[in-house]
C-alpha positions in Angstrom: 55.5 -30.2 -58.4 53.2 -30.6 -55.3 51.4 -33.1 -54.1 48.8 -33.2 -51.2 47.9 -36.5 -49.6 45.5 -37.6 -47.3 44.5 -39.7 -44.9 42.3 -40.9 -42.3 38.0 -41.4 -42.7 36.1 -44.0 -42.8 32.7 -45.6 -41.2 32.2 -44.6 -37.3 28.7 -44.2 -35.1 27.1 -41.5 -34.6 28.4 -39.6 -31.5 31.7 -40.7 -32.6 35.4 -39.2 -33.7 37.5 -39.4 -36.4 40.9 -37.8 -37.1 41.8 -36.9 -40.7 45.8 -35.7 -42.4 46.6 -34.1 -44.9 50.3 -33.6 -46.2 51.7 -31.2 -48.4 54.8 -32.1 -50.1 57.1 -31.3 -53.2 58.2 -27.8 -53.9 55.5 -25.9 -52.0 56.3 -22.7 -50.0 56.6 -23.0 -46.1 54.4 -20.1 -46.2 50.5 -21.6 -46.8 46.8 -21.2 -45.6 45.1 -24.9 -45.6 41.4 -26.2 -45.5 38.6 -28.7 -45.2 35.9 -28.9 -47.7 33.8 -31.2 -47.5 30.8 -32.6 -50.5 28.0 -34.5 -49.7 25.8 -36.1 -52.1 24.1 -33.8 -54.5 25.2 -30.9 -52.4 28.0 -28.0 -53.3 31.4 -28.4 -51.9 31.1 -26.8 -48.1 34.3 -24.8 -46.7 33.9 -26.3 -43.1 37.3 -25.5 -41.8 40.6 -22.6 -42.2 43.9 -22.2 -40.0 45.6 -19.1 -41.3 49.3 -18.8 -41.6 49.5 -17.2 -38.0 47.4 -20.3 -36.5 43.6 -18.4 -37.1 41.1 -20.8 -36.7 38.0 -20.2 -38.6 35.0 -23.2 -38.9 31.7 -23.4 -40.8 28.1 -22.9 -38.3 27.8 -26.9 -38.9 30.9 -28.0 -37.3 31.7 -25.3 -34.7 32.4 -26.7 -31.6 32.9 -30.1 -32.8 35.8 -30.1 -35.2 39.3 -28.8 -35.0 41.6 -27.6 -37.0 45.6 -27.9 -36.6 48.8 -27.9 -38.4 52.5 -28.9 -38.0 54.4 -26.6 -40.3 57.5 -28.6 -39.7 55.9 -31.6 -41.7 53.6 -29.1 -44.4 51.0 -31.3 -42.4 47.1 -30.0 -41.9 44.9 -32.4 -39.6 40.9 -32.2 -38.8 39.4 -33.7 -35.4 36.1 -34.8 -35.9 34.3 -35.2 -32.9 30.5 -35.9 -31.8 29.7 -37.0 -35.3 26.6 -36.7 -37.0 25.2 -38.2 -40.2 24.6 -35.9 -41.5 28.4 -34.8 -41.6 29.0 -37.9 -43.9 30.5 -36.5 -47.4 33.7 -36.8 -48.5 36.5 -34.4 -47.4 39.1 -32.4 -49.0 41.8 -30.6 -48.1 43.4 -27.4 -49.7 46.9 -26.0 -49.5 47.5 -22.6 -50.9 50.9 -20.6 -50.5 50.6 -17.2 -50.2 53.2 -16.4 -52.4 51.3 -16.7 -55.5 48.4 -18.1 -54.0 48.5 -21.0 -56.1 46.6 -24.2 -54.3 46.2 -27.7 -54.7 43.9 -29.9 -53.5 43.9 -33.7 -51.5 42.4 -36.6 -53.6 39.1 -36.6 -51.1 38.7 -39.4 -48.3 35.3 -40.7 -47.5 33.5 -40.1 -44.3 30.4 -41.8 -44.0 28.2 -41.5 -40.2 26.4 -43.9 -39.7 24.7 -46.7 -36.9 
């Protein structure tokens, strides 16, 4: 069984920064892709974020240059640097884990961000 966690979010200024985790843990290969979705209201769920199992880095038009992606493999850990935030980045964030083994995935329960003076 495998469960993602997350962590992190919350209410900051624009112009500000905000760091969000996620963890994988339980019986989930050492071999996985992660990302960062985020949803805002009554809008799609946006891929914003990808680190590949090599360490690619690939971000969505929206948060190029602002966000970064990272991982620790030793703790299954994904993170996401938010920096010069907007309001218009307020939605609230998921992470993915998918092993490439199977490609199976599971996803973080979602952490509010929310941009705003």
């Amino acid at each position: 069984q495998v469960h993602v966690a997350q962590s992190g979010g919350g209410l900051v200024r624009p112009g500000g920064s905000l760091k969000l985790s996620c963890k994988a843990s339980g019986t989930i290969s050492n071999i996985f892709v992660m990302r960062w979705y985020r949803q805002a209201p009554g809008k799609e769920r946006e891929l914003i974020a990808t680190i590949s199992v090599g360490g690619t880095k690939t971000y969505a038009d929206s948060v190029a240059g602002r966000f970064t992606i990272s991982r620790d493999d030793a703790e299954k850990t994904v993170y996401l640097l938010m920096n010069s935030l907007k309001p218009e980045d307020t939605a609230v964030y998921y992470c993915n884990a998918q092993q490439t083994s199977d490609w199976q995935d599971w996803w973080g329960q979602g952490t509010q961000v929310t941009v705003s003076s």
